[in-house]
N, C-alpha and C positions, 0 to 999 in steps of 0.2 A: 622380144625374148626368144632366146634360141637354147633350145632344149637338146642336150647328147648325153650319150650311156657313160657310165663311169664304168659298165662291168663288160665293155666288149672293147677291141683292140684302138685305141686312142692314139696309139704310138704313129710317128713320122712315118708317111711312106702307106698309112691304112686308107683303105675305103673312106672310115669316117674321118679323118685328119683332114682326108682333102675334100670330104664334103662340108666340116667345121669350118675350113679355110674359107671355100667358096661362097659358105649362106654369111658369116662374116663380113668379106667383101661388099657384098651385098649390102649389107645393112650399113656398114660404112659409106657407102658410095654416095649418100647424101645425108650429112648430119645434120642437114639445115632440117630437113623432112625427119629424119631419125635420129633426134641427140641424143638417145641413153639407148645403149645395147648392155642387156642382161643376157648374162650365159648361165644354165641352170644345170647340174647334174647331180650323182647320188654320192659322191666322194670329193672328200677335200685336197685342194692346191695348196694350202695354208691353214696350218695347226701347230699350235704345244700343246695341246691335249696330253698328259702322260698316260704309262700304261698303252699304248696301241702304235705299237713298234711296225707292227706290222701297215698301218693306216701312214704312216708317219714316212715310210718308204716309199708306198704308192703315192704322197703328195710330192714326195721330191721329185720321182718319175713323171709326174703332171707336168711338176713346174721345167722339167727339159723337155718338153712334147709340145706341150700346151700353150707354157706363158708368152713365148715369143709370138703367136696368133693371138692372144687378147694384146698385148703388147702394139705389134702391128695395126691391128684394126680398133683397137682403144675401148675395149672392153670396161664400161663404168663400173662393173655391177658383179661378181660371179656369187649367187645362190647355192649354195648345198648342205646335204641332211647327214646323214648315216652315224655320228655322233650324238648322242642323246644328251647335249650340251647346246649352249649357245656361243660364240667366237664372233668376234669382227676385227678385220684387221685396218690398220692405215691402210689408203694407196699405195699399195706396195708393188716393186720390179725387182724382180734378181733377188730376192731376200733382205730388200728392205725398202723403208719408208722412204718414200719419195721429197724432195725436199719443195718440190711448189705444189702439193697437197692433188694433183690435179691428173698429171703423165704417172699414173700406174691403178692398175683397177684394185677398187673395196673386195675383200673375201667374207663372207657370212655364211657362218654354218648356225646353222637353225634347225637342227635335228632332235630338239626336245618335248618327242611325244612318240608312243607307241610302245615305247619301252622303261625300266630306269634307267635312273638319270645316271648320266657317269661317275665314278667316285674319285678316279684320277687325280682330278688337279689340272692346272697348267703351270709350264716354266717355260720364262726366258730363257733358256738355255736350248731351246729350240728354237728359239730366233724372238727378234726385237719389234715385232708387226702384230703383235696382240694387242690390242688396246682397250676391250672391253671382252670378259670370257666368265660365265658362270655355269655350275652342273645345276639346272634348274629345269621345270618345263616355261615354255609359253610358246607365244606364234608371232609371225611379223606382220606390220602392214604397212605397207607403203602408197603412197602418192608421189603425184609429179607434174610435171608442166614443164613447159622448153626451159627455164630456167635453174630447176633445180627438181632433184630425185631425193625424197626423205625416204627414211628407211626408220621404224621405229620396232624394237621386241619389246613385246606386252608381255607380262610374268604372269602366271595363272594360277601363282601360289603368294598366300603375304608372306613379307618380307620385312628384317628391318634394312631400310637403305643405310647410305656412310655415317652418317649422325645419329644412328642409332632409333630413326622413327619408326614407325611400324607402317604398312606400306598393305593396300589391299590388293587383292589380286584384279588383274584389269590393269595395274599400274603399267605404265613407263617406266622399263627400266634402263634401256638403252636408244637411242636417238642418234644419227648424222645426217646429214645434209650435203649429198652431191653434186657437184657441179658439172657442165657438160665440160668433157676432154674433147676437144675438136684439135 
């Protein structure tokens, strides 16, 4: 897991860019020993979240900084909060889904606590790599093993899921299952 600021200078050419590149490398340099590299910070690379124009800018700006280093060193996994929502995206590169599910890293924003929740919404109309997105709270938890990185959000509110059942909190509501990008 490699942890960087979302709120100090990320851009090409910075201290931390080329220290993000370097600890990167690193952890790439042997995926037999390290198949899942998680990148964790406080701001999102990939959102429809409506309403936060200004959040929606600083991801675009990520994704010319940033993606080509998860990109490059095959980033499984990018973590982050600041959204009082939950979002996961496909494998996505360049703004969009990847089509062997595998060459482009998962985005998760899990930012639903602390605050309320967002009232927004989300729309395709800010791109096609949302696949699972609700204004809800809960938390993640993940497992893994060399062969696979699950990533599950537990709701800590009931719910009724798509059939209309009623759903208690603790539930499952979102689940994938990563595989190693070597």
């Amino acid at each position: 897991v490699v942890v960087m600021s979302s709120e100090h200078d990320w851009t090409v050419g910075s201290a931390q860019h080329k220290w993000l590149a370097n600890d990167l490398a690193s952890a790439a340099s042997n995926r037999t020993r390290t198949p899942w590299i998680v990148l964790a910070t406080h701001r999102m690379m990939y959102t429809t979240q409506l309403q936060e124009e200004g959040d929606y800018k600083v991801s675009l700006a990520m994704r010319e900084h940033l993606e080509p280093l998860l990109y490059e060193y095959r980033v499984n996994l990018m973590l982050v909060g600041h959204q009082h929502s939950y979002e996961r995206s496909c494998p996505v590169y360049q703004g969009e889904c990847v089509n062997d599910a595998v060459s482009g890293t998962t985005h998760i924003v899990a930012g639903s606590a602390g605050a309320s929740a967002e009232k927004g919404g989300f729309s395709p109309s800010l791109g096609n790599f949302s696949v699972a997105h609700v204004n809800d709270y809960g938390y993640l938890r993940l497992s893994a093993n060399r062969s696979m990185l699950r990533v599950e959000f537990v709701r800590t509110n009931s719910y009724e899921n798509e059939r209309g059942e009623k759903q208690s909190p603790g539930s499952v509501w979102d689940s994938v299952n990563l595989v190693p990008w070597m």
